[in-house]
N, C-alpha and C positions, 0 to 999 in steps of 0.2 A: 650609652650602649643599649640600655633597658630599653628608649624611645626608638629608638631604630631599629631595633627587632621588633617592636609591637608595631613597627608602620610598615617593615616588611610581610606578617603575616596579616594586617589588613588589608597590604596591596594586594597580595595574595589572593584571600575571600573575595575581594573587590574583581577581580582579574575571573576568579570562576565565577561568579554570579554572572560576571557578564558574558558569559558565554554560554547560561542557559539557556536562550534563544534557538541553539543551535543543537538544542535537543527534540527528536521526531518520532515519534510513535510508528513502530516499523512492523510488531504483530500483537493478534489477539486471540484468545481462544474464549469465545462465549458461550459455549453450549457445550462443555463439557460430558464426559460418557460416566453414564451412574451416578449424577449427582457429586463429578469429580471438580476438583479446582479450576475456576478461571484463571487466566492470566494477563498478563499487559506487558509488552517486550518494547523499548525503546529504543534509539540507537544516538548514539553521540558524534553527531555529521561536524563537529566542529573540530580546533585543534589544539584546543587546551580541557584539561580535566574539568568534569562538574562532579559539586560533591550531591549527593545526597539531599544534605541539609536545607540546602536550597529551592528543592521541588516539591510540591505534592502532588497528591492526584484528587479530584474533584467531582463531589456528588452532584449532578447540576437534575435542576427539576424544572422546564418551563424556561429554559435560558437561564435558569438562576441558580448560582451555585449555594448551595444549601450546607454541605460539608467535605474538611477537606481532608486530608489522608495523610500521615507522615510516612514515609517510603523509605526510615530509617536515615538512623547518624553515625558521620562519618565514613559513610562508604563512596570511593570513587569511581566513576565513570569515566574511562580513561578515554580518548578522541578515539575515532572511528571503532568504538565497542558496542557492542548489545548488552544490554540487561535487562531483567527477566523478574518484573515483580509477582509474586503470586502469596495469597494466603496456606499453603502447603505444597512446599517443597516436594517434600517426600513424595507424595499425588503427581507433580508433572514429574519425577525422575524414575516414577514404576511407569508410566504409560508414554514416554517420549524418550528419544534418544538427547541428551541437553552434553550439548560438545564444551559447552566451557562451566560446568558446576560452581565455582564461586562467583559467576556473574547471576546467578537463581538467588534472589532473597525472599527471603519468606518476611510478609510483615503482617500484623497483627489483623489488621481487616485491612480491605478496599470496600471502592462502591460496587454495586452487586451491575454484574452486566446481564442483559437481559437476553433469553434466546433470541427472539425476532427481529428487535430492534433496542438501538442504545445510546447512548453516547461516551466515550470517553477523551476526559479533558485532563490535561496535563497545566500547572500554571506555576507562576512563584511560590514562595512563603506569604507574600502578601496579594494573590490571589489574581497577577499578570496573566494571560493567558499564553502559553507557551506552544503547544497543539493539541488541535481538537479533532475527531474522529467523531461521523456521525454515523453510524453506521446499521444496516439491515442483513436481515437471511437470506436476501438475495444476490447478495453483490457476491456469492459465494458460485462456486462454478455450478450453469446452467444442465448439467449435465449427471451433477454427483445428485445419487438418490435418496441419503442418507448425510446432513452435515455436522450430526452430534459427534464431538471429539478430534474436529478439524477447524482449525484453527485461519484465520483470513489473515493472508502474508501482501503486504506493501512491494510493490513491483518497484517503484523507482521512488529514488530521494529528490530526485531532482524536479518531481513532478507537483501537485497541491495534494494537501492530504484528504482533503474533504474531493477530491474527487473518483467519483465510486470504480471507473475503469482503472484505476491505479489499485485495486486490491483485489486477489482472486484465492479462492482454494490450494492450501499448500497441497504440496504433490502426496501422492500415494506410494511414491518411492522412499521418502523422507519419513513415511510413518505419520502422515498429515500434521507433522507440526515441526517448527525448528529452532525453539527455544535456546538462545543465547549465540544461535549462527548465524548465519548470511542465507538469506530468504530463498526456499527452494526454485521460488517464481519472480526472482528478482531482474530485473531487466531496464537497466542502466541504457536512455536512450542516446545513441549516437548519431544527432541530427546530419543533415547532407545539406547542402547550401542552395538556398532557393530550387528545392525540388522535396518531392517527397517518396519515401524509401519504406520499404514492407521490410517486415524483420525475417520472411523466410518465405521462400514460394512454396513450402509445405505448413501445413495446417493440419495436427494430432491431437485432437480433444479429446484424451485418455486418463488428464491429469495426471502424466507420470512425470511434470517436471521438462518435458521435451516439445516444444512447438505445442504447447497446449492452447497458448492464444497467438493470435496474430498482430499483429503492431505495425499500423499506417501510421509513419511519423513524418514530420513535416518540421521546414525553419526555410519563414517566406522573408525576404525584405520588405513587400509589401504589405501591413499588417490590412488593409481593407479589403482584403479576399474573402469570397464567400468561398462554400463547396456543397456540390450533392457528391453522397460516396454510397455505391450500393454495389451489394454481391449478387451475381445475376448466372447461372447455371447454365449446363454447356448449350443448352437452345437458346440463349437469350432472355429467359422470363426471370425476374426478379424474385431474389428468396428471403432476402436482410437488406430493408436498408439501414444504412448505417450513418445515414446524416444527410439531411434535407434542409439545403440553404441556408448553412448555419456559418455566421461570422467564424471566419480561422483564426486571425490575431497572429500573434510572429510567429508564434511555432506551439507545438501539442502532437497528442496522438490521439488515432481513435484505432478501436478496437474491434476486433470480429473473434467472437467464441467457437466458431461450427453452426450455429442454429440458425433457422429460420425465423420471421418475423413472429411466429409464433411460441418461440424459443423451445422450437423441437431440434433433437436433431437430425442435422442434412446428411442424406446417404451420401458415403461416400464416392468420389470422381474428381470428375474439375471444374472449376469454380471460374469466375472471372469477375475480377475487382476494377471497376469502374467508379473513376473520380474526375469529376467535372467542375472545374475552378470557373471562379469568375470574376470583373470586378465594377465597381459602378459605373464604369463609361464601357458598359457592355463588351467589353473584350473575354472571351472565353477559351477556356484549354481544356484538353481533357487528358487522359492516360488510361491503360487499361493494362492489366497484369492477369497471367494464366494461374491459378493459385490449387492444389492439389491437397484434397481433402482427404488423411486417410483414416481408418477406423478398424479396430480389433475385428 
């Protein structure tokens, strides 16, 4: 009896270990306001629990992970939850609203995130990599004047983490951060089948959580398409472009913020999204979309 309980609770361990894979780094706040607490919010995209025990988080210097973090023992990670590592609790729960409080663990240190630029890496116990976040102060909305105390929220799971249009500025409705919830800027793509679909013929770059980016998504059967995709203003003249004969691959999205090539922002009006496919035995399509810019 004794051997078969001790091989149920190894299957057990054995069963969540293998399912940290299936852990993604979903928010961060780097540049906290006054010298306040970073944070690091993950989310458990899989469907069995991860404990704790099993992960850390990782100093890395030069690609090389230097030291690693214990993010505490015995706490679980139940399937499709968030949690919210931070070295003071208290610090995100006066300055955020945090919808699920026993998902916030406070642990003794992290590695220090940098305002500008950073990285955070998430890995095993023995030092796997799990995901990685390389991230900068601009991948933050082109628009906010001010990003100390706003946090960069993960738009979709479905997408690569390391790629920089999958993270934008939490909203301004939310209190710029959404510690232990579901991302105020999350945006879960629902591809269309060989064609490609805008997420909104309205465009509000206000940051309040509402059409604040634009989403050209695509799912081609032919993965050898190229595309040029530009935003071109009600005369015709070109203001953003937003991709120049760049391999498509099965499917992705690309991104329009409001801004111009100079990433100011566009007065608002209307807009017109121009995407021109191609593929190597010269056969070409194009599509074009009226898109409506508005502004406070």
């Amino acid at each position: 009896m004794k051997r078969m309980l001790l091989l149920v609770v190894l299957l057990f361990h054995i069963s969540l270990s293998a399912q940290v894979p299936a852990l993604q780094i979903s928010e961060i706040l780097f540049n906290p306001i006054d010298d306040g607490a970073d944070f690091v919010e993950v989310y458990n995209n899989g469907s069995t629990p991860i404990l704790t025990d099993t992960i850390r988080m990782a100093r890395v210097s030069k690609n090389v992970i230097t030291k690693l973090y214990n993010l505490g023992n015995g706490i679980v990670i139940p399937p499709h939850q968030y949690m919210v590592f931070t070295t003071d609790a208290a610090d995100i729960m006066a300055r955020y609203h945090v919808a699920n409080p026993g998902m916030l663990i406070e642990t003794a240190a992290l590695p220090a995130l940098n305002n500008a630029s950073g990285t955070v890496l998430i890995t095993t116990a023995d030092t796997t990599p799990i995901d990685r976040l390389d991230y900068t102060e601009s991948m933050h909305a082109a628009l906010l004047r001010d990003v100390e105390g706003v946090s960069l929220e993960r738009r979709s799971f479905e997408r690569p983490t390391q790629e920089a249009s999958n993270w934008y500025s939490a909203a301004s409705t939310v209190g710029y951060a959404t510690p232990t919830a579901a991302n105020s800027q999350s945006h879960e793509t629902l591809f269309t089948q060989d064609r490609f679909a805008i997420s909104s013929h309205i465009i509000s770059p206000d940051n309040d959580g509402v059409d604040d980016i634009l989403d050209i998504s695509y799912q081609l059967s032919d993965p050898d398409l190229s595309a040029t995709i530009t935003v071109l203003d009600a005369a015709g003249r070109m203001v953003r472009m937003l991709l120049r004969n760049g391999l498509l691959g099965g499917q992705g999205v690309i991104t329009w913020d409001g801004t111009d090539n100079d990433r100011q922002r566009c007065p608002r009006g209307n807009y017109i999204l121009l995407v021109q496919v191609y593929n190597t035995r010269g056969e070409q399509q194009a599509f074009k979309q009226v898109i409506t810019l508005l502004t406070r």
